[in-house]
C-alpha positions in Angstrom: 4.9 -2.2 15.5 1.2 -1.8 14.3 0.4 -0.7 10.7 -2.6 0.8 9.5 -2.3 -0.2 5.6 -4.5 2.0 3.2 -4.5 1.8 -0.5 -7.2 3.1 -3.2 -8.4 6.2 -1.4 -9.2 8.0 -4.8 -10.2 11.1 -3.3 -12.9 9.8 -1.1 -12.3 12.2 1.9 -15.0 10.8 3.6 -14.2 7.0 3.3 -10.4 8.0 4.6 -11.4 9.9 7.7 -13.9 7.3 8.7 -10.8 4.8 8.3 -8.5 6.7 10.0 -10.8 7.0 13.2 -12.1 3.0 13.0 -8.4 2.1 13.0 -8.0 3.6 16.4 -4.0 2.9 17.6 -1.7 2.3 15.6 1.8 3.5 15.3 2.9 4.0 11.5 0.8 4.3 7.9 1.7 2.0 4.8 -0.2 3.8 1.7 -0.1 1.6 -1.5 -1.1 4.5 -3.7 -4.2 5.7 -5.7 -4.8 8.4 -3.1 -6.9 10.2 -6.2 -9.0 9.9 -9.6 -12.6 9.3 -9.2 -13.3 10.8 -6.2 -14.2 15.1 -5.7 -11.9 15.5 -2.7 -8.3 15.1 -4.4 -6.4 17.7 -2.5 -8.1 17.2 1.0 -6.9 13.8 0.7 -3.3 14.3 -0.1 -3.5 17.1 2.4 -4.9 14.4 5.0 -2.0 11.3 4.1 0.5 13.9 4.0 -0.4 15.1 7.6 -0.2 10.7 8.8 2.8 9.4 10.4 3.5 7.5 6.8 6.5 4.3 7.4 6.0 4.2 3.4 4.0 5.4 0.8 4.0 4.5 -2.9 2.5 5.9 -6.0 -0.9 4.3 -8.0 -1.4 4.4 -11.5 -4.2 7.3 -10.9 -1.3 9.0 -8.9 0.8 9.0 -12.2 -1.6 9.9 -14.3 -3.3 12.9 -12.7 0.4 14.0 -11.7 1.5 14.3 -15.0 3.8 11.4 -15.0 2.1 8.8 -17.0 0.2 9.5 -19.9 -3.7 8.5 -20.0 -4.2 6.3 -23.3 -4.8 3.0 -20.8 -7.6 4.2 -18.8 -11.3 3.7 -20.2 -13.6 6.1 -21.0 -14.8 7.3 -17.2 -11.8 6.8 -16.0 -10.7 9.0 -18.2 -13.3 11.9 -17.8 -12.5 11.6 -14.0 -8.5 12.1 -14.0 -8.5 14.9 -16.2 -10.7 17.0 -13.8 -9.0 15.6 -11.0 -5.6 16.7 -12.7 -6.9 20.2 -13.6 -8.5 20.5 -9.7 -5.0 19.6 -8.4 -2.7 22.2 -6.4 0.7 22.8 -7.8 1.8 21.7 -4.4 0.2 18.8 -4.8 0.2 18.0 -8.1 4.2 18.4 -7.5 3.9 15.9 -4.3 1.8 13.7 -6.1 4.5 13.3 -9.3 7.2 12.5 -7.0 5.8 9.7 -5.0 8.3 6.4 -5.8 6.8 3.1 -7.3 7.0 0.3 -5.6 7.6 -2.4 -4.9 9.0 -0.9 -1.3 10.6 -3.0 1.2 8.7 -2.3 4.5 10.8 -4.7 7.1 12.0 -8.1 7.6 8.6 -9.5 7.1 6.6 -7.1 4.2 6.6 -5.6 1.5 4.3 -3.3 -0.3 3.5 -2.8 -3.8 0.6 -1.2 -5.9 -0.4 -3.7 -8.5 2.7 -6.8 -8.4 6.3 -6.7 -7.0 7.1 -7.2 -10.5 4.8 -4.5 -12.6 3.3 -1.3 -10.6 0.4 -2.0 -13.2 -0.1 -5.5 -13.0 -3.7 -6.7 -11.8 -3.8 -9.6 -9.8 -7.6 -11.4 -9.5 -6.7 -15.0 -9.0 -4.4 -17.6 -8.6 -3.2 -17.7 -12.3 -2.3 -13.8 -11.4 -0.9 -14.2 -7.6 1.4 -17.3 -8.9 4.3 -14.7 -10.7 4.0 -11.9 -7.8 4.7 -14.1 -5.3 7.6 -15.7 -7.0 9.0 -12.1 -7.1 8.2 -11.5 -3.7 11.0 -10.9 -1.6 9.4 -10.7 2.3 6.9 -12.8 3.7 4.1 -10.8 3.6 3.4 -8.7 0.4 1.1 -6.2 0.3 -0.5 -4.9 -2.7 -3.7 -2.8 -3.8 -5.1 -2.0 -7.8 -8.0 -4.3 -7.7 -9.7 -2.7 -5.1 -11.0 -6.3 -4.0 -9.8 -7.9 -0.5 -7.9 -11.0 -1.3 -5.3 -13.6 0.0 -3.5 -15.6 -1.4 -0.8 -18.1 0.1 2.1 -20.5 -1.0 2.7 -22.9 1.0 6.3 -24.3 1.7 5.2 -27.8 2.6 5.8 -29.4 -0.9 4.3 -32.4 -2.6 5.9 -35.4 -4.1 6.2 -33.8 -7.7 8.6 -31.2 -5.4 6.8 -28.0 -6.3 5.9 -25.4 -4.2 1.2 -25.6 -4.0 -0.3 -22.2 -4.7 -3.9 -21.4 -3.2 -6.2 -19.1 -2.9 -7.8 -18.2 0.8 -10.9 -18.7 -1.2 -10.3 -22.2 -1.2 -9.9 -22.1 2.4 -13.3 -21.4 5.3 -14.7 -18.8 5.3 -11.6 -16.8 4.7 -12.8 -13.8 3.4 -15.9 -12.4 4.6 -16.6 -10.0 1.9 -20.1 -8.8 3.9 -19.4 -9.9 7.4 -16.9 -8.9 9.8 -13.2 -8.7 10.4 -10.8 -11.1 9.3 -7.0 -12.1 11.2 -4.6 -13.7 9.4 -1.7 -15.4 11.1 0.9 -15.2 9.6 2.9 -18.8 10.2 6.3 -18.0 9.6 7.0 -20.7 6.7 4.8 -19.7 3.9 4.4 -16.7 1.7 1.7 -14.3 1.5 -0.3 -12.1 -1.0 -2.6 -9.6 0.6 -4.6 -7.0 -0.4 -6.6 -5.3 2.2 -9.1 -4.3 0.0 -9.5 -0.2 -1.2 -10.8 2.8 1.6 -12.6 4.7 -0.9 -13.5 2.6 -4.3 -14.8 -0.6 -2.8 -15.2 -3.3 -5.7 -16.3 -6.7 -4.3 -20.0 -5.7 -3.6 -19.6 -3.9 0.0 -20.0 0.0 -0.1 -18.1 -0.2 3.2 -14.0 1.1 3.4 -12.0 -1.8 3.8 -8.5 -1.2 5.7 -5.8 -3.8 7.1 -4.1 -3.4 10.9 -0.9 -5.1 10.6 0.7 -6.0 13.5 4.3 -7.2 13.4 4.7 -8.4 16.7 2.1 -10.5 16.9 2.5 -11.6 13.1 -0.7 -10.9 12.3 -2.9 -9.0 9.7 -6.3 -8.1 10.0 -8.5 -7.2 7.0 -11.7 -4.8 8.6 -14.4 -2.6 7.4 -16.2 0.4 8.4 -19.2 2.5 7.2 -18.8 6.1 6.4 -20.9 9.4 5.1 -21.6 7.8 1.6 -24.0 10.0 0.9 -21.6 13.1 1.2 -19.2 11.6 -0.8 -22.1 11.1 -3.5 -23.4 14.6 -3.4 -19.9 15.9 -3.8 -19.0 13.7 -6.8 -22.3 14.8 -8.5 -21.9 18.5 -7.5 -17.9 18.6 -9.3 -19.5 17.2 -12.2 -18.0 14.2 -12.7 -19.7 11.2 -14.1 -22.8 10.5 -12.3 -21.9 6.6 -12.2 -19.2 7.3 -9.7 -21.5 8.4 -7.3 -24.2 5.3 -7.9 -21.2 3.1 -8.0 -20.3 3.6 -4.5 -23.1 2.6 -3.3 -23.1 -0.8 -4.9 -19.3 -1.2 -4.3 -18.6 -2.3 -7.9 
């Protein structure tokens, strides 16, 4: 079985088609939520996920929060400016769709799991080691997926333990050339003894300096994941973003992936 695993569209139509065709075959779609909020394409892109052959789909905290669900006290001050117009631009239909979406985390298989922020919290960031260390200890596959920071990452415990008896914790940054956060693809192999953290990085709100959607292919046969890229029509997205009228910084911030 090969999964296509997308999370932090946020109503980038342009970012998720380019995805969709870069990923070329696969058989089943994993969405780890944030399909909307700063993007001008909200309902295109529900229309678009909602037409994938989806194994499992689960809600972000933009999803709640333009749906209705959540209320929007914990989002700053462009954040905030953006969900309210994407919640008034919403269908019903999809406003409705969009408020019933589950949390996660959702168990995928024998080997992954998926969740939005942390297996633990929906809402939970995790950035670094100190953060990965409590998801994976509430990790209950192999593999756990997971989006929210918008920022490819890796993070693995490994089951060899040291004299002291305790499980070590490290970051694939720590690691060669792990990441390439500007370069090309990356495969991970997954070894069957330790546990790992993954996010594949966001389609349409790249944050780790690389304008480019970043996607994961996971293949369970083969026990691998691998973390790629792909250009798309930026400049569309831009002009649309602008011409909606939402906060000009949400086009320039594309660009720069931040």
């Amino acid at each position: 079985m090969t999964y296509l695993v997308i999370s932090d569209i946020h109503g980038n139509l342009e970012a998720l088609e380019a995805t969709l065709h870069a990923a070329g075959n696969y058989d089943r779609v994993l969405v780890l939520g944030d399909l909307v909020g700063y993007g001008a394409d909200p309902n295109a892109v529900i229309d678009r996920v909602r037409a994938l052959s989806i194994a499992e789909i689960i809600r972000g905290n933009h999803d709640k929060v333009g749906a209705g669900v959540e209320g929007i006290e914990s989002f700053n001050h462009i954040a905030r400016l953006a969900i309210e117009w994407t919640a008034a631009a919403l269908t019903a239909e999809n406003r409705s769709w969009l408020a019933a979406l589950p949390p996660g985390p959702v168990l995928v298989d024998d080997l992954t799991e998926m969740c939005h922020g942390t297996p633990f919290d929906e809402d939970v960031y995790v950035f670094d080691d100190v953060d990965a260390a409590p998801a994976l200890q509430a990790a209950r596959r192999p593999l756990c997926l997971f989006g929210h920071t918008h920022v490819p990452a890796v993070f693995t415990l490994v089951e060899e333990r040291p004299a002291a008896g305790q499980p070590r914790l490290r970051t694939a940054r720590e690691l060669d050339s792990v990441i390439p956060v500007h370069g090309a693809s990356f495969r991970l192999d997954l070894d069957g003894q330790s546990q790992y953290l993954v996010n594949c990085g966001a389609v349409g709100q790249p944050r780790d300096g690389d304008s480019r959607a970043a996607y994961g292919l996971l293949d369970t046969d083969a026990r691998s994941l691998t973390i790629m890229r792909t250009t798309y029509d930026l400049a569309s997205a831009q002009a649309k973003i602008v011409a909606a009228g939402l906060p000009e910084v949400l086009a320039r911030r594309l660009a720069a992936g931040r």
